[in-house]
N, C-alpha and C positions, 0 to 999 in steps of 0.2 A: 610453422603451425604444427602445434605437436595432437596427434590423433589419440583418443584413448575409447574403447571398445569396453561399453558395460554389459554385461555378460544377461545380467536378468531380465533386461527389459531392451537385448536386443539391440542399441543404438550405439553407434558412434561418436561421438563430437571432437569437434577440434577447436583449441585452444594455442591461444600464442601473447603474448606481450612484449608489443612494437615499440623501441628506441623509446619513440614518445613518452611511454608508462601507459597506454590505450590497451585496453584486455581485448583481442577478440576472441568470438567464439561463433562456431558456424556450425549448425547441425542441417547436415545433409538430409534431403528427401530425394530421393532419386523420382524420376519420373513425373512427380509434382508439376505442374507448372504454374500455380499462387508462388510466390517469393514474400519474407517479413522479413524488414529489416528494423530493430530498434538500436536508436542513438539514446541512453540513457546515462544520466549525471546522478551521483550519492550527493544530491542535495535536493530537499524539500523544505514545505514550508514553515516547521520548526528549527530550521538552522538560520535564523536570525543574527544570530553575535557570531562573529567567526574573526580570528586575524590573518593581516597577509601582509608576509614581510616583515614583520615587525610593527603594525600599524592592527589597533583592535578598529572591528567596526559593527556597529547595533544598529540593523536595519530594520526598518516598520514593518511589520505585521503584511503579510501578503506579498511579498517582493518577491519568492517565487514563483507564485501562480502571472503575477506580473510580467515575470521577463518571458516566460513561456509567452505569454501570449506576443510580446514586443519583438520575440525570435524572427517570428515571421515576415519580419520587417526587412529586407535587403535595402544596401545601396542601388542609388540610380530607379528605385520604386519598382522595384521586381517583383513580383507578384509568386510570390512561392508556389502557394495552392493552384493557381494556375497553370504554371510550369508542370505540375506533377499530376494536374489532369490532361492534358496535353499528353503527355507520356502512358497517361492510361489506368493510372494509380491514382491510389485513394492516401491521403496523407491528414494523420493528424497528432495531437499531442494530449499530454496529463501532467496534473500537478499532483501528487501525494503529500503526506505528511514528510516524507524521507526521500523521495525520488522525483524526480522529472524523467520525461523519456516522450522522444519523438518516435514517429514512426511513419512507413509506409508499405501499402503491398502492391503485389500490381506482379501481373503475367508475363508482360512481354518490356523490356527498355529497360531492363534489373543494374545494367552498368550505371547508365546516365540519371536514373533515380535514385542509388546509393549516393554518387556523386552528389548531386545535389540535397540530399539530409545532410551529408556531411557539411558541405557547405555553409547551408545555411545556419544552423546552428553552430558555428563556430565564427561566424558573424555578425559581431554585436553593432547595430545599427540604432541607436537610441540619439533621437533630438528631443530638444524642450517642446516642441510645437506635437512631435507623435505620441507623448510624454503623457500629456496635457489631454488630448484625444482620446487615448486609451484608459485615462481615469474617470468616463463620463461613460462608455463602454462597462467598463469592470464593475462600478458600481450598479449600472443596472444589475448586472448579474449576481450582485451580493444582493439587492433589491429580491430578485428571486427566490433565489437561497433561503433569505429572513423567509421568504411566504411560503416556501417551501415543510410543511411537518416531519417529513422523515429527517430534512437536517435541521432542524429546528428540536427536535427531540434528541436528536443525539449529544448538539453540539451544547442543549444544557445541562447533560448529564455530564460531560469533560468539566464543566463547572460545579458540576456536586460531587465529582472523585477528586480530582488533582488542585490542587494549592499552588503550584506556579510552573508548572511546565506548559510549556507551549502548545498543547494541544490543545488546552483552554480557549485558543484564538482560533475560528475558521480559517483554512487554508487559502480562503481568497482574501483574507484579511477585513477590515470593516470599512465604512468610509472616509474612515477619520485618518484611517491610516495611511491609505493607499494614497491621501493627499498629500504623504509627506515623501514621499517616492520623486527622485531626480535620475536624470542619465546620468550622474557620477555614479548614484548608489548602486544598479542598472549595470555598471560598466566594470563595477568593484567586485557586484556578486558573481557576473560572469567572469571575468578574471581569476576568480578565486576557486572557484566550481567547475567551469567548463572548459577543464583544461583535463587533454587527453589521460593523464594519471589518474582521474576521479570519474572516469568515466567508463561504460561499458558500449562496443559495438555487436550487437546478437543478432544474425543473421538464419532463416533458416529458410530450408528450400532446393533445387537444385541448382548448386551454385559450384564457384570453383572457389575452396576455403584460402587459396594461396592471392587469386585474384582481390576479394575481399581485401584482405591484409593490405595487397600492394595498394589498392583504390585508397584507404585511410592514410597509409605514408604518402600519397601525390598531394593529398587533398590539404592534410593537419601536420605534413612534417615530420620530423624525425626529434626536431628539442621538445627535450623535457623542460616542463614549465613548473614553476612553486605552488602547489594545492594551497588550498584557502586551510586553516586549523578551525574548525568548530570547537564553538565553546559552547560548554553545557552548563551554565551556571543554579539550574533547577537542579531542587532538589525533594525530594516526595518519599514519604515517608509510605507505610503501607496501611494508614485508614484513609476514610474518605470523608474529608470539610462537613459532606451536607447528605445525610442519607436518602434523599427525597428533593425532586424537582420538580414543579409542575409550571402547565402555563394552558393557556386554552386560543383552540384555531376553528378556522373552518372545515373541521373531521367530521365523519360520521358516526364513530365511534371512537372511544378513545384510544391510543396509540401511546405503547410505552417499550423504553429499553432500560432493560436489568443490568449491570454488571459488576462484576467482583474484580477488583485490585490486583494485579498480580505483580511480579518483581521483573524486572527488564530484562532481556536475555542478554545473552550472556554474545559474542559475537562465535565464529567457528561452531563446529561438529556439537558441542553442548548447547546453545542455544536453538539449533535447528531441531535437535534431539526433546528439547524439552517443549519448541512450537509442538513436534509433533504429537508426545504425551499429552499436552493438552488439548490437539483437537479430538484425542477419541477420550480423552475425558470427561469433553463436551458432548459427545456422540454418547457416550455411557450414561450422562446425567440429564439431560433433556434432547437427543436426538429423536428422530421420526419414528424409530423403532424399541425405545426405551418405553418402561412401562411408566416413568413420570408423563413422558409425552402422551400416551394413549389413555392415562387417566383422563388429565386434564382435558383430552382433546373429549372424550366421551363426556366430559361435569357440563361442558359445553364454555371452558374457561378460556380456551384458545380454540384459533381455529386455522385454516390452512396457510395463513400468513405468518404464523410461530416457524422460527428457526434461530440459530445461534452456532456459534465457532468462538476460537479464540482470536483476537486483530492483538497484532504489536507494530508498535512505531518507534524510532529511539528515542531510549529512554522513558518508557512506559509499556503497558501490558495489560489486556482483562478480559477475562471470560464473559464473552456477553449475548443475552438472547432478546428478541426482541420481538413485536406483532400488534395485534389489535384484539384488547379484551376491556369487558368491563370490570375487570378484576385484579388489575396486575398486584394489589397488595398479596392477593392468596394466594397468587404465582412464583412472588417473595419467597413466602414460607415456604410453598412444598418445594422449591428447589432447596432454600436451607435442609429442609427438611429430610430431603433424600440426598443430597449428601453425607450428610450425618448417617445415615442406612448404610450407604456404600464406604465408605470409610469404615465401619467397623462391620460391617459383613463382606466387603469387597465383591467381584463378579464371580459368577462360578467359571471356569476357567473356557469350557466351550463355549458361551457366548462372548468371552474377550477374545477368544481366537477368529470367532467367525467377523466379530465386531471389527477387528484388524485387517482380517482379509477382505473386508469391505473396503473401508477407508485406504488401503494401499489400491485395491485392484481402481476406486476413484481418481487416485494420481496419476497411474499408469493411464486412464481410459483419458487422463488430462492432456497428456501428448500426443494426443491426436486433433487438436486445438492449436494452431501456429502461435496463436495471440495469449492462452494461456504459459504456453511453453517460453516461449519469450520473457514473457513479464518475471514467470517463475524467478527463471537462469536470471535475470539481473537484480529480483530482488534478493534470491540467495546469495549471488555473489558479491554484493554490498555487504553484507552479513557474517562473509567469508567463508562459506559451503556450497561445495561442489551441488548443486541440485540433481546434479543426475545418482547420486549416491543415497537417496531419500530410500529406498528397498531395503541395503541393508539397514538405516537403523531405526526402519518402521518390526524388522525381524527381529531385532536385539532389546524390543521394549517387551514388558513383564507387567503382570496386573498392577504387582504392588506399586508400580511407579505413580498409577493413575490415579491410587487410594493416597499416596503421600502427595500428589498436586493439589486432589481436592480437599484435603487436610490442611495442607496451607494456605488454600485460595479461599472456597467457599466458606468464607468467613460473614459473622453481622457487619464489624467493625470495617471487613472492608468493601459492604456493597451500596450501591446507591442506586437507586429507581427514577428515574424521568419517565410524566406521562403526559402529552397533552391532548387535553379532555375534549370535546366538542363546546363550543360559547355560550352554552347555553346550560350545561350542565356545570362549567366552572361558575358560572355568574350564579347559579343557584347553593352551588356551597358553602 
């Protein structure tokens, strides 16, 4: 395990990549006694088509958030979550658009609960009969979802931006699909995905980094095994299908998300770099402190559920705000609108300065969070950037950057509005 020491923010971390192709990384807390360890795979639930071996294969809609849940399943009926409250830890998992990742914390038995993550996720346990089970389960939960407004409004604005990338699809899939879901497909995607080269182990805590290390080679081995190849067969252009979504639930008022189109990043130090130009680009055009935001909040157009950043998933991108108003068409405009301001008058340069030393001293105040830090480090490092190197190139960004993002982003052609109304107010329009 090789140690590297960041000077600006103080920390250490250690990094190594074990025989297998398994990245560890272990950031030390000394004195701590919470432990986080995450077991995370660079597969979510847009990587549907992928090959392996030589063999393509297009798996239905949802098969990630599937196997996540099917993980938990050991031979001989071993009760995982059990096991790991027993030990005193708390253990559970996520599905993403891009990532899966288990996890647990827990104070005291840190050997025998790493052990056992490892384990269990790299034991695929799938029958026709737990199969079959878990499709009656998951669907409830997509049952949810649908009744759920906050994803119900987003997930039909991914259908008034994007034309055929798989965002378009909830990550829990539908129920049309998940019925098409077998323990070969189950056995193919784990196969392909959860094999220790495609994977990250993040450990953080007072731990022994070499100990770590050794407990993943007893557990998962020393051979390297053949990664799955994702194929990206989507392809999206930078307008968006349908400028406007609507639908009506049981709201109190109506509920909408804005967003604007942006170009996929790029992987490495460039795409981490231009994540970052866009969240204080977001923070510069409608943040809590922006005067778009304190107009609007004073017209009485939003109100303290308005907030927005930028979200990327691969192979896609958008700057998006979202909340509860009776007006999100005039919310349209004035962000067109003051873009257009800030693009040809740009910030004056003290409030980009202080604006940056905001949003950095944010990150920094982020590692102090086990569960943030975590998540961080494995989604930067699917990405292929060091996350502990965020300081320097939040230092090395320059107004003009923010002025040429929002020149190419806040576009008409590329934004789309999703609101859903309350039932009664849609049924009268």
């Amino acid at each position: 395990m090789k140690s590297t020491h960041y000077q600006s923010l103080d920390e250490t971390v250690y990094t190594g990549v074990l025989e297998n192709g398994l990245t560890v990384t272990v950031i030390p807390r000394k004195g701590f006694t919470k432990k986080l360890a995450y077991f995370a795979t660079n597969y979510g639930s847009v990587h549907t088509d992928f090959s392996l071996e030589g063999k393509e294969y297009h798996a239905p809609a949802g098969v990630a958030h599937f196997l996540e849940h099917k993980m938990f399943d050991m031979p001989a009926g071993r009760d995982v979550s059990g096991e790991f409250a027993a030990l005193g830890a708390m253990t559970n998992a996520f599905t993403s658009y891009d990532m899966t990742a288990y996890y647990f914390s827990c104070t005291d038995h840190f050997d025998q609960c790493l052990k056992l993550l490892l384990e269990f996720v790299s034991t695929p346990c799938f029958t026709k009969e737990s199969v079959e089970k878990e499709m009656g389960i998951i669907d409830q939960e997509i049952g949810m979802n649908e009744d759920a407004p906050d994803s119900v409004v987003f997930e039909n604005l991914m259908q008034a931006m994007y034309r055929s990338h798989p965002i378009r699809v909830p990550i829990l899939g539908t129920s049309r699909s998940i019925r098409q879901i077998t323990p070969q497909i189950l056995e193919a995607c784990h196969r392909a995905f959860y094999t220790p080269g495609n994977m990250l182990l993040c450990v953080i805590g007072d731990v022994d980094p070499e100990a770590v290390a050794d407990m993943a080679r007893q557990v998962l081995g020393t051979e390297r095994r053949t990664v799955g190849v994702k194929l990206r067969p989507w392809r999206e252009d930078m307008t968006c299908p349908a400028a406007e979504a609507s639908g009506a639930m049981e709201v109190a008022m109506p509920m909408f998300n804005l967003a604007f189109k942006s170009e996929p990043l790029e992987d490495g130090e460039a795409g981490a770099r231009r994540e970052m130009v866009a969240d204080l680009a977001a923070e510069a055009l409608f943040g809590e402190s922006s005067p778009l935001y304190l107009r609007l909040y004073e017209d009485g157009i939003i109100d303290s559920s308005f907030g927005g950043g930028f979200e990327t998933v691969d192979g896609c991108a958008m700057l998006l705000c979202s909340g509860d108003s009776d007006n999100a068409p005039a919310i349209r405009k004035a962000v067109l609108e003051r873009a257009e301001e800030l693009v040809r008058e740009g910030l004056p340069e003290e409030r980009f300065q202080r604006m940056k030393r905001s949003a950095l001293g944010r990150r920094i105040r982020s590692l102090d969070s086990f569960d943030a830090t975590c998540f961080r480090a494995c989604a930067y490092h699917f990405s292929g950037f060091d996350y502990f190197r965020f300081p320097e190139v939040y230092h090395s960004i320059d107004a003009q950057e923010i002025r040429d993002f929002l020149a190419q982003v806040v576009r008409p052609e590329r934004c789309s509005l999703s609101v859903i109304y309350p039932v009664a107010k849609e049924a009268a329009q």
